[in-house]
C-alpha positions in Angstrom: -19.9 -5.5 22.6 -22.6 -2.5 21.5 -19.6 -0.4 22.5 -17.0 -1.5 20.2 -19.3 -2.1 17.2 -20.3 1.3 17.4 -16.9 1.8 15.5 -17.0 -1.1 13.4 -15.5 -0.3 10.1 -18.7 -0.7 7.8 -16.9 0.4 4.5 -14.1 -2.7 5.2 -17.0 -5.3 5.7 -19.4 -4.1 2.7 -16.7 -4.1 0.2 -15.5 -7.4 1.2 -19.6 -9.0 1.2 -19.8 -7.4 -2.5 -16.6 -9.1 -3.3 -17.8 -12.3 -1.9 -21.3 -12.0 -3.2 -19.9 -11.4 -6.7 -17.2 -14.1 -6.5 -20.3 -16.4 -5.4 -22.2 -15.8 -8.4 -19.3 -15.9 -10.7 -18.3 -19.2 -8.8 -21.8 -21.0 -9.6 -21.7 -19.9 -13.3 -18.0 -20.8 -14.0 -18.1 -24.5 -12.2 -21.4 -25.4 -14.3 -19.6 -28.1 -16.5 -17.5 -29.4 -12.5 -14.7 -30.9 -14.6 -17.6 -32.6 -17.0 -20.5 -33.0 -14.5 -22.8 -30.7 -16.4 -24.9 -28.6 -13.8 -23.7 -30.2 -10.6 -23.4 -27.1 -8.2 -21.6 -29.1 -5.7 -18.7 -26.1 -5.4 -20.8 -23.4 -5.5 -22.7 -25.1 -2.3 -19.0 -26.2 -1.1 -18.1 -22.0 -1.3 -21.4 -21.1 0.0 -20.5 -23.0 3.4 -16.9 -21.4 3.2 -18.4 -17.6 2.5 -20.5 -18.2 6.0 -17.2 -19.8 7.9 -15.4 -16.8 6.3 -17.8 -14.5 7.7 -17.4 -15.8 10.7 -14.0 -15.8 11.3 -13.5 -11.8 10.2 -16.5 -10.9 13.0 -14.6 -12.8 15.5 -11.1 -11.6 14.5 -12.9 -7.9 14.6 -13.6 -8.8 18.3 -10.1 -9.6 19.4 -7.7 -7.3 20.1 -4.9 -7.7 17.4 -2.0 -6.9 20.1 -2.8 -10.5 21.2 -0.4 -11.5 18.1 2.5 -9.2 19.8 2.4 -12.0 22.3 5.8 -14.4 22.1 4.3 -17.5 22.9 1.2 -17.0 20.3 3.7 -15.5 17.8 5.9 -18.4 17.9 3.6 -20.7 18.0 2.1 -19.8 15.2 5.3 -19.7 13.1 6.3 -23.0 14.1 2.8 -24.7 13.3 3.1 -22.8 10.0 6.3 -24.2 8.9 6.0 -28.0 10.4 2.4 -28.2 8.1 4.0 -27.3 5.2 6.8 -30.3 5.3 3.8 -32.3 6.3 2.9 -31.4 2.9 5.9 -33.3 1.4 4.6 -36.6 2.4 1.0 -36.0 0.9 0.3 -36.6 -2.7 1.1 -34.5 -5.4 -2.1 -32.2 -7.1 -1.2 -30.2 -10.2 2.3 -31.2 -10.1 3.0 -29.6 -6.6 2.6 -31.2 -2.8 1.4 -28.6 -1.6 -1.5 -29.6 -0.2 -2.5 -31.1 3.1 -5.2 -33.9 2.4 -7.4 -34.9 5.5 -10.6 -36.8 5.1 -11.7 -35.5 1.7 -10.5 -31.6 3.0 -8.0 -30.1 1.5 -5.9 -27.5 3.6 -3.4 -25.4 1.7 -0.3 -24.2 4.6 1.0 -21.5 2.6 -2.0 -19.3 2.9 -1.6 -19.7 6.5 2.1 -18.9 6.6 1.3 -15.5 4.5 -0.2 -14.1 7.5 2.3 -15.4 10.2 5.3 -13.8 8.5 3.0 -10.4 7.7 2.9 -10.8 12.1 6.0 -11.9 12.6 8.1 -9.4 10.4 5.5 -6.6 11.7 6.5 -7.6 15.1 10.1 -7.9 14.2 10.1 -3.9 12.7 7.9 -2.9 15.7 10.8 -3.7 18.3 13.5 -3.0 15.9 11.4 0.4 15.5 11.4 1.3 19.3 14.7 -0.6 20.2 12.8 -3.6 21.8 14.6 -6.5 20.3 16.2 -9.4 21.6 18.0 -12.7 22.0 19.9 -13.6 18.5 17.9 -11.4 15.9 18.0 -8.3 18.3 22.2 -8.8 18.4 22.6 -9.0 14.9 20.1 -6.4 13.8 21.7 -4.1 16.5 25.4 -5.2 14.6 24.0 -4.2 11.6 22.8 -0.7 12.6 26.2 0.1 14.0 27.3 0.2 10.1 26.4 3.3 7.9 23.8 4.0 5.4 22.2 1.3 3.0 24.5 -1.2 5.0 22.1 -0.7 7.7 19.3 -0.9 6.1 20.0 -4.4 4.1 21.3 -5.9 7.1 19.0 -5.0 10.1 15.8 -4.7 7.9 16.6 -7.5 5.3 18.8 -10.0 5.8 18.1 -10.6 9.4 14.6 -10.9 9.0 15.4 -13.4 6.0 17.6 -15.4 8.1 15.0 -16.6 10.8 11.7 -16.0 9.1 11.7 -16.7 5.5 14.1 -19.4 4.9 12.2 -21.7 6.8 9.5 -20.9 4.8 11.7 -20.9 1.6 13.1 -24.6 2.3 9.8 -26.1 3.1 7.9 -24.6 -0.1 10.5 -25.2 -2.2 10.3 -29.1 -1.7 6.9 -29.1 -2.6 7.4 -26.7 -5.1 4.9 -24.1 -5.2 6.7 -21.1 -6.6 3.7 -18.8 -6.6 2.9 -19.0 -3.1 7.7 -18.4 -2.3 7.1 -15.4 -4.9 4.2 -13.6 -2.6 6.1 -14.5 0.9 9.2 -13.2 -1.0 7.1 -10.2 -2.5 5.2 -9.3 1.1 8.5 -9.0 2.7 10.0 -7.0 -0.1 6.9 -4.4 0.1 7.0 -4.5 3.8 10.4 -3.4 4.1 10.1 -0.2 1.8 7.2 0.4 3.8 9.1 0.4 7.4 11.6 2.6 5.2 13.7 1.2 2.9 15.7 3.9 0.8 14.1 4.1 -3.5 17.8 4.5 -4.5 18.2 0.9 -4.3 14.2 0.1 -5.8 16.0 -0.7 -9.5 19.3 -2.4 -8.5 17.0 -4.8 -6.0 15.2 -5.4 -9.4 18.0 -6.3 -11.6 19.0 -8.4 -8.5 15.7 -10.5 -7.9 15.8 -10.8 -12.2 19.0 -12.2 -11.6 18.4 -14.5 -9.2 15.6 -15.7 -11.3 17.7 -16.3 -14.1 20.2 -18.2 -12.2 17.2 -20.6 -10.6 15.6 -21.2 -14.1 18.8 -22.7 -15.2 20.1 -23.9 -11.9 17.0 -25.4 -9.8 13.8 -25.0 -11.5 12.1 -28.2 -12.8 11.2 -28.3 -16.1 7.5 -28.0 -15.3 8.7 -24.7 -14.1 10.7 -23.7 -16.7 7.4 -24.9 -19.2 5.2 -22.5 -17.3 7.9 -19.3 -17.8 8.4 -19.9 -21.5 4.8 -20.6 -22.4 4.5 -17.0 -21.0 7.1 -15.6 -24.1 4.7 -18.1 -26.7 1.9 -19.6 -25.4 1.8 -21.2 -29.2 5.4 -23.4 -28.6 2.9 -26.2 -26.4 -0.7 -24.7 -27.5 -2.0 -28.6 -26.2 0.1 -28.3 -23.1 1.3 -25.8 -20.7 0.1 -23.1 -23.2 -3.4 -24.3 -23.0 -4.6 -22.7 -20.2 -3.2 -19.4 -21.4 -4.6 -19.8 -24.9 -8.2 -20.5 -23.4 -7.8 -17.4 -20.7 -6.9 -14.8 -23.8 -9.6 -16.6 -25.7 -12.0 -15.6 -23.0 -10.9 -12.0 -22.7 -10.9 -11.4 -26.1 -14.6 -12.6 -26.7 -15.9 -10.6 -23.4 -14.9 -7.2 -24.8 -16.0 -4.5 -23.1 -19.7 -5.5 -21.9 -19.0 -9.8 -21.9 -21.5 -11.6 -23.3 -24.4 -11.9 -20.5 -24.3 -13.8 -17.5 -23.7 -17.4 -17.4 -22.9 -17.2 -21.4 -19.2 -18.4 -21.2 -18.4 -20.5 -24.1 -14.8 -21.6 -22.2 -16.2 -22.9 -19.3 -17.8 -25.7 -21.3 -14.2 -27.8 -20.7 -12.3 -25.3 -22.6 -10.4 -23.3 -20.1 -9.4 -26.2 -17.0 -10.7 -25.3 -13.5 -12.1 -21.8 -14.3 -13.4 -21.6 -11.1 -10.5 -21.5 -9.4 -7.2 -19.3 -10.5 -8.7 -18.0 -13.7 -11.9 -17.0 -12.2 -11.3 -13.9 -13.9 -11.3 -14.8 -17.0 -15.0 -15.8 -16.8 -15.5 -12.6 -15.5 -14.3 -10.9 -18.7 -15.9 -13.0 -20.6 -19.4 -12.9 -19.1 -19.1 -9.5 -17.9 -16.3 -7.8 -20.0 -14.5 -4.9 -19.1 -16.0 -3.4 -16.6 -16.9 -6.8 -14.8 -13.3 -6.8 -14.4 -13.1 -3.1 -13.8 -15.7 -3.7 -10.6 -13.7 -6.6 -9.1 -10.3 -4.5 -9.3 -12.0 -1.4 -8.0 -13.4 -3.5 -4.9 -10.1 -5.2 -4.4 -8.0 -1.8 -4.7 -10.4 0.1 -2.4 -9.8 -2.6 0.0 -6.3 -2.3 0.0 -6.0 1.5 0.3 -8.4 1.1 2.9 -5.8 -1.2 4.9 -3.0 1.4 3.9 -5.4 4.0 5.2 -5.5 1.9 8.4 -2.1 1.7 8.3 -1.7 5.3 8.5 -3.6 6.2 11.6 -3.0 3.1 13.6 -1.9 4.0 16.8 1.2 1.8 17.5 4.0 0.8 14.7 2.9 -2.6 15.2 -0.8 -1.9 14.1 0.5 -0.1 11.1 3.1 -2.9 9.9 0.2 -5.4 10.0 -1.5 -3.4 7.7 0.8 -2.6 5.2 1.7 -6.2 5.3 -2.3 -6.9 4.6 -2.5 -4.3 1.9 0.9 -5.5 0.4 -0.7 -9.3 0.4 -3.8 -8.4 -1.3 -2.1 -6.2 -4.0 0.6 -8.7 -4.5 -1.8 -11.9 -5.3 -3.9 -9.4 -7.2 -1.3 -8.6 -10.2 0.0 -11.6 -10.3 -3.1 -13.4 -10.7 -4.1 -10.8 -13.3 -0.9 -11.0 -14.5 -1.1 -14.8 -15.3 -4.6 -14.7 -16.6 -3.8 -12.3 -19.2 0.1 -13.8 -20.1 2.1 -11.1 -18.3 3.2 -13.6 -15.4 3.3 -17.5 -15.4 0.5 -19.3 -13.9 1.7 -20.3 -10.6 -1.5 -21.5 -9.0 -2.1 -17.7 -6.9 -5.6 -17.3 -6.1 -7.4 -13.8 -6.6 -8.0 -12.9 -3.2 -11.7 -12.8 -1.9 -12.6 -14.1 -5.7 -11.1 -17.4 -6.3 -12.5 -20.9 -5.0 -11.2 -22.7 -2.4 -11.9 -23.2 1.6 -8.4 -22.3 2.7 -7.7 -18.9 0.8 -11.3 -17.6 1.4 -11.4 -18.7 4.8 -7.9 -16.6 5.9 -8.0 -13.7 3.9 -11.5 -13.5 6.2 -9.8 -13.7 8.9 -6.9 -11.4 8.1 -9.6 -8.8 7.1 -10.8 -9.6 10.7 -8.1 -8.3 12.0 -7.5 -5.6 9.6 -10.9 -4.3 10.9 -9.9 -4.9 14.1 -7.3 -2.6 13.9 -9.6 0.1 12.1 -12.0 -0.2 15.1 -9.2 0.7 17.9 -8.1 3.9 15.4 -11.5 4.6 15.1 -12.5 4.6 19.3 -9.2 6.5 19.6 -10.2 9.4 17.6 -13.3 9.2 18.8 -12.2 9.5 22.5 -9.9 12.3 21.3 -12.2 14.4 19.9 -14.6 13.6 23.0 -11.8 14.8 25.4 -11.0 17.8 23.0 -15.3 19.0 23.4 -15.4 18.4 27.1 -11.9 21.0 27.4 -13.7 23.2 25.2 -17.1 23.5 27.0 -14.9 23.9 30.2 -12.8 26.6 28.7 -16.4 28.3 28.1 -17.6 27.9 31.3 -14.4 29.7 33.1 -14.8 32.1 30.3 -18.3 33.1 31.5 -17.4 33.1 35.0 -14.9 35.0 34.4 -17.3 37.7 32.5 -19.9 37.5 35.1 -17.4 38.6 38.0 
């Protein structure tokens, strides 16, 4: 164990602890009034509990090997746990107009965040064999169909659509009867990043745009429920329900706008006081511009963006396709949840529930973006002792080449 921790990935873990350490002590000043029980610090304790499982989990996912999720049986069995938990979810009760929670004995369990790191495995797995002409059974078939055709036919069939067809519409049905829109968008927008990572051509960047604005369209005047067509419009004039859906939006710019550039000090939030609902939680951040300003927000962003080019840094020197898929797929989560929780807070997106990763209460989201990390560090430690044994074999050459070089001399 001394062995592989001598290329433990200390830059990984040290952001992430100043992440969580600073979401901590943003945590315990934003849930001061706890939904009108002044000074009860009952989910700051509650986070302090999940910070240590958190901690936990990412040392003991560093430990395993990551090819272990390569593995069909694991793999699959993962997937289909995923997706049975979240209709389980349909028969639970509904919290902030959504079932998308699973309620046991007081816990709440959240499936989605689970299922955002099964189909990062699963389509990394999928491009790995697809990569090095591994795959089989039905997807295998029809990606292999696909490839036969030419160009960006190819490309939308083998890399797209057939990955669609038997991992994300699963997932699609089940979180659409819940609804929780925010956490469709970020499986939809992972598998869109991962997919112009593996190599999808820019030409068709813009008209997959104007597409996915279409189809957005379509569902706002098709399928979405009018709480979900409140929460886009509010977005255009937060003013047209200012007591309603706008509310939270209203209180969030509020916040921003009194934080300016330095916030106001520490624990001086005026909008926690009942003002902005559940700041602890998706607008975290607005707390941290007001109470810190600008460049509280700045440090969060820079510690969140440093952690996701460190994945894509990962990415890059991984030493299997496999490794690097799983590592785009992590970067792509983290930047994904990132904007559009910025996005929200600040009226540039609807407020769709997405938590700021590493930031934002709650057991479930902490807990597996720990363990993802885990494995993201994981992956950085086998780079890491392959370089390492590299340049080890390259010096022992070299000293040999020196040695023949003096016997040489000396006869």
């Amino acid at each position: 164990m001394k062995t592989r921790f001598r290329y433990f990935d200390f830059a990984l873990f040290l952001s992430v602890l100043l992440l969580v350490g600073l979401s901590s002590i943003m945590i315990y000043s934003a849930s001061v009034w706890n939904r009108g029980d002044y000074a009860n610090s009952s989910l700051f304790y509650r986070q302090l509990v999940y910070v240590g499982i958190g901690i936990f989990v990412y040392l003991i996912a560093t430990l395993f090997r990551y090819e272990m999720f390569r593995k069909k049986g694991i793999r699959l069995g993962l997937y289909a746990l995923s997706v049975i938990l979240l209709f389980v979810t349909w028969a639970m009760p509904p919290l902030n107009g959504a079932r998308a929670w699973l309620i046991i004995g007081g816990m709440t369990i959240q499936p989605v965040e689970i299922a955002k790191f099964v189909l990062i495995i699963l389509l990394a797995n999928y491009y790995h064999e697809l990569w090095n002409n591994e795959l089989k059974g039905l997807p295998g078939r029809l990606a292999r169909a696909a490839i036969t055709k030419k160009g960006l036919r190819a490309q939308i069939g083998a890399f797209f659509l057939v990955p669609v067809l038997f991992y994300f519409s699963f997932y699609a049905i089940a979180i659409n009867g819940q609804p929780d829109m925010g956490g469709l968008f970020v499986l939809g927008s992972i598998m869109l990043l991962m997919w112009f990572g593996v190599g999808a051509p820019l030409r068709i960047l813009i008209p997959g745009i104007l597409a996915g604005m279409g189809t957005v369209f379509v569902l706002f005047t098709t399928i979405f429920s009018e709480n979900q067509r409140s929460r886009i419009e509010v977005v255009f004039n937060p003013f047209m329900d200012p007591e309603g859906y706008g509310h939270q939006l209203l209180m969030s710019i509020i916040s921003i706008v009194h934080g300016g550039l330095t916030g106001v000090g520490l624990g001086n939030s005026f909008q926690k006081y009942g003002y902005l609902p559940e700041p602890e939680t998706d607008y975290i951040m607005s707390i941290i511009a007001e109470e810190l300003g600008f460049f509280g927000v700045l440090t969060v962003l820079v510690l969140l963006f440093f952690i996701a080019f460190r994945a894509i840094h990962i990415a890059n020197h991984a030493d299997s396709h496999f490794g690097m898929f799983v590592s785009f797929g992590i970067a792509s989560q983290i930047m994904i949840q990132t904007a559009i929780n910025i996005g929200a807070m600040s009226g540039w997106f609807p407020g769709t529930g997405v938590t700021l990763p590493l930031v934002s209460y709650g057991g479930t989201s902490l807990i597996m973006m720990m363990g993802v990390l885990g494995v993201l560090s994981s992956i950085s430690m086998r780079n890491r002792h392959r370089e390492a044994t590299r340049r080890e074999e390259i010096r022992v050459k070299s000293e040999e080449n020196v040695q023949r070089s003096s016997l040489h001399v000396v006869r």
